[in-house]
N, C-alpha and C positions, 0 to 999 in steps of 0.2 A: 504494500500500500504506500504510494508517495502523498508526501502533504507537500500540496503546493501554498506558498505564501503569498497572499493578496495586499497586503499592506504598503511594500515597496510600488505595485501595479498601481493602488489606489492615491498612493502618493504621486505618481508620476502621471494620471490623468489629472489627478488637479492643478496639480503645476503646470498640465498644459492649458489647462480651461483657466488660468487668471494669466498665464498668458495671451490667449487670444482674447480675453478680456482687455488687459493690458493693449495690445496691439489697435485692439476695436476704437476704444478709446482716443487713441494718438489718432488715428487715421480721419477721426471724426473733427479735430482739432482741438484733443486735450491738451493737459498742461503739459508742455515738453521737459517737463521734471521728472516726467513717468517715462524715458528714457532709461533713466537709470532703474532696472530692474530692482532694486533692493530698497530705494528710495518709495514706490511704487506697494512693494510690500508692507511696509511699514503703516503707507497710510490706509491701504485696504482694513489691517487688522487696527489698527483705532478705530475705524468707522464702523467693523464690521463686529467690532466688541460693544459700541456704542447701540447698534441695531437689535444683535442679536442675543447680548447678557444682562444689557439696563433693564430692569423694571421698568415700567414705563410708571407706575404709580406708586416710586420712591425714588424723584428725583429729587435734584435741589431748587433748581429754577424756578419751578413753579410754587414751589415752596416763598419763595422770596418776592412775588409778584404780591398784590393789596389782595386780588381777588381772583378767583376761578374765571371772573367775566369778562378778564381780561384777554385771556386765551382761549377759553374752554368753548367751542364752539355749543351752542341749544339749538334743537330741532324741535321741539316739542310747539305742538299748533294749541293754542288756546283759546276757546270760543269764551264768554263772557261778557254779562251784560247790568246795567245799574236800572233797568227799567223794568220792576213786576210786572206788568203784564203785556204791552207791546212788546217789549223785548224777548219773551219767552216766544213768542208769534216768530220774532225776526230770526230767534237761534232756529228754531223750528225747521225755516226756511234755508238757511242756509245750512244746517245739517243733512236738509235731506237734497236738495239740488245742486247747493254750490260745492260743499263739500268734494262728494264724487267727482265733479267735475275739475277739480283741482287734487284730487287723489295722486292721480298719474306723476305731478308736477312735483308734490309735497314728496312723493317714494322716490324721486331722481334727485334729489335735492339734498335728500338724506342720504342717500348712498355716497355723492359727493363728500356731505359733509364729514361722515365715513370718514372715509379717505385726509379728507382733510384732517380730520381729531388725529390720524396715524402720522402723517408728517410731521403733526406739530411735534408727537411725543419723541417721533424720532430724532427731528431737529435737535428739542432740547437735551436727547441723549448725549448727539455727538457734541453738542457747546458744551456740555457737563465734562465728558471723554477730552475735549480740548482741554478744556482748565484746568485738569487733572493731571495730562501732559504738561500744560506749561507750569504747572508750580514742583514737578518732578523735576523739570529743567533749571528753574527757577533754584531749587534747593542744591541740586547739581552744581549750578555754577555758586552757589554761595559755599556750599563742600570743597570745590576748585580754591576759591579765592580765602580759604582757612587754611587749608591742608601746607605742610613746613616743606620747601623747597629746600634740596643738597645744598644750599648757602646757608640753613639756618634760619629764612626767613617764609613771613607768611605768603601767600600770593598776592596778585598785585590786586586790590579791588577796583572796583569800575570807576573812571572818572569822566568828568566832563568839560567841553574848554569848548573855546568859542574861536571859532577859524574864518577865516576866508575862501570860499567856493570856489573861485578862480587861483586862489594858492592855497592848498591842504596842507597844513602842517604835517603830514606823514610821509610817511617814504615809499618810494614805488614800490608796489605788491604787495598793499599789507594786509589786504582786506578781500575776504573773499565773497559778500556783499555791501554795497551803500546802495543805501534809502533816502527818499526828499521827500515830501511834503511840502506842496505849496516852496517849494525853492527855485528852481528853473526860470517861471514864470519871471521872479524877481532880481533874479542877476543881472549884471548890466553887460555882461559879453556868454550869451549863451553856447554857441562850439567850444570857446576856450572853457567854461565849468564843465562839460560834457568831454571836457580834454583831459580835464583834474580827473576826473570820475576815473576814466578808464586808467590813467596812470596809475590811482594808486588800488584798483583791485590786480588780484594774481587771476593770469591766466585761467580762464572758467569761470571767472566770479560773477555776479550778476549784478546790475543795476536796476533799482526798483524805483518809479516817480508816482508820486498821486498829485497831481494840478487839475485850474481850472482847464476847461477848453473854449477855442474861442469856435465858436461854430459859421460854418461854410456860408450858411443863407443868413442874407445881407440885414433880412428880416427879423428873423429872429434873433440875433446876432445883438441888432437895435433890443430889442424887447428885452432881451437876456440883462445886458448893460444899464437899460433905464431900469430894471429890476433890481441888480445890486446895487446901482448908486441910492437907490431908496432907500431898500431895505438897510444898508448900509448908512447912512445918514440915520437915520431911527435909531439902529443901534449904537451906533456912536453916540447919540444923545441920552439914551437913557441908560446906557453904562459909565459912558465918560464924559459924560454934558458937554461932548465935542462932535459935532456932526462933519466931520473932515477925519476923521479915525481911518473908516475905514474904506473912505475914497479910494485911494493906491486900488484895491482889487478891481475896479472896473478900467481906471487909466493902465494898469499894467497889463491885462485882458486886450486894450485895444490893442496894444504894440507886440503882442505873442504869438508865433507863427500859425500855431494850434499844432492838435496832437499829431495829424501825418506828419507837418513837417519836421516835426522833432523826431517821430520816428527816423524818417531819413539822414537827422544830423546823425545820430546814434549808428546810422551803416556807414556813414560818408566815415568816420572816425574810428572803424575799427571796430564796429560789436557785430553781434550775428544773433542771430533768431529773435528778432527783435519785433515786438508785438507791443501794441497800445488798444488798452480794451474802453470800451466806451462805457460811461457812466452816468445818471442820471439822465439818460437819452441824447446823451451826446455834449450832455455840458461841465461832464466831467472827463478826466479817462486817467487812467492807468498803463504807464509805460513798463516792459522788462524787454531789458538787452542783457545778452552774456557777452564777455570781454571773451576776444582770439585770442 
């Protein structure tokens, strides 16, 4: 009698099935992080520990919201009425005609909603599963920055210093991401910061931007503009009883190339696979470039 083993077999069909998942993904135009096979892995199983071992009615999130009616999606159809005796006439009425004829609508409605109450648990799984990750990393790197280096001394901890965009105080390749916020938009020589950037990541490193965008049509463009000088002027005044605060965002909006053309500086200068995702329908976006 031979025993054959199934468990190597059933390992290596799965391995192929979250690679062609893997593969489905890219082709479709996922995140080009999922390149990296291992990278890929990693976030399968958070999301897939978030999906498939959270409780769904012992998390924290919802815990911490005021009230259930915040998220908790109701279906529940309630007839009622403040009038004895027409009123009992008009439920009457609509229980027995209107009803049925919105049955059909009221049982689609529900099933969505359905669906709907399952994303949300899931959602909050995986925000629960993220935050759980980042305070492991979180503790990690504060374990790094205690732990006694062969000098005798502790690690370095984190500092922070205030530089120049267009001259990084660091030295080429030292970083194997930078990030901006609202930065780009307000330099006053854009290729040359997008010079810095790449100088000082290593080989592979990526560049991340979240700025305004200045959008194409001329129309909305106008409409976008007379909306943050308002809104912008408002606040200004009722935070810092200066309604010039926070003018700069719409005068620096006019003179900004928008997102394609910064994509394009970003290849003219030496990065690759370089994507700008649009945001708030186009009036924000999100840049990633990887440094050759």
């Amino acid at each position: 009698m031979t025993t054959i083993g199934t468990r190597a077999l059933m390992d290596d069909i799965e391995r192929d099935v979250r690679n062609r998942l893997r593969r489905h993904i890219l082709k479709r135009g996922g995140a080009p992080e999922y390149e990296d096979e291992a990278l890929f892995e990693r976030v399968r199983a958070v999301l897939g520990r978030a999906i498939d071992e959270r409780n769904a009615d012992a998390l924290l999130l919802p815990e911490l919201l005021d009230s259930d009616v915040e998220w908790e999606l109701q279906t529940h159809l309630r007839l009622t009425t403040h009038r004895p005796v027409v009123g009992r006439v008009i439920l009457l009425v609509k229980r027995r005609l209107l009803l049925p004829m919105t049955r059909w609508l009221f049982e689609y409605s529900q099933e969505n909603f359905r669906r709907q109450q399952r994303i949300n648990a899931v959602l909050f799984a995986c925000i629960e599963d993220l935050a759980i990750e980042n305070a492991r990393l979180r503790a990690s790197a504060v374990g790094a920055d205690q732990r006694v280096g062969p000098d005798g001394h502790a690690g370095s901890p984190l500092h922070f210093l205030v530089g120049d965009m267009l001259a990084l105080p660091f030295a080429a390749a030292s970083f194997d991401i930078v990030t901006t916020g609202y930065g780009l938009r307000n330099v006053p020589d854009l290729p040359q910061a997008i010079e810095e950037i790449r100088r000082v990541l290593a080989p592979g490193g990526r560049a991340v931007s979240l700025d305004f965008n200045r959008p194409a049509s001329a129309w909305i463009r106008s409409a976008y503009l007379a909306y943050l000088t308002v809104v912008g002027a408002t606040l200004g005044w009722v935070l810092h009883r200066d309604p010039d605060t926070y003018r700069y965002i719409p005068a620096s909006i006019r003179h900004y190339p928008g997102a394609a053309a910064v994509a394009r500086m970003f290849e003219d200068r030496g990065f690759s696979r370089v994507r700008h995702y649009r945001v708030l329908g186009g009036l924000m976006a999100i840049h990633h470039a990887t440094r050759d």
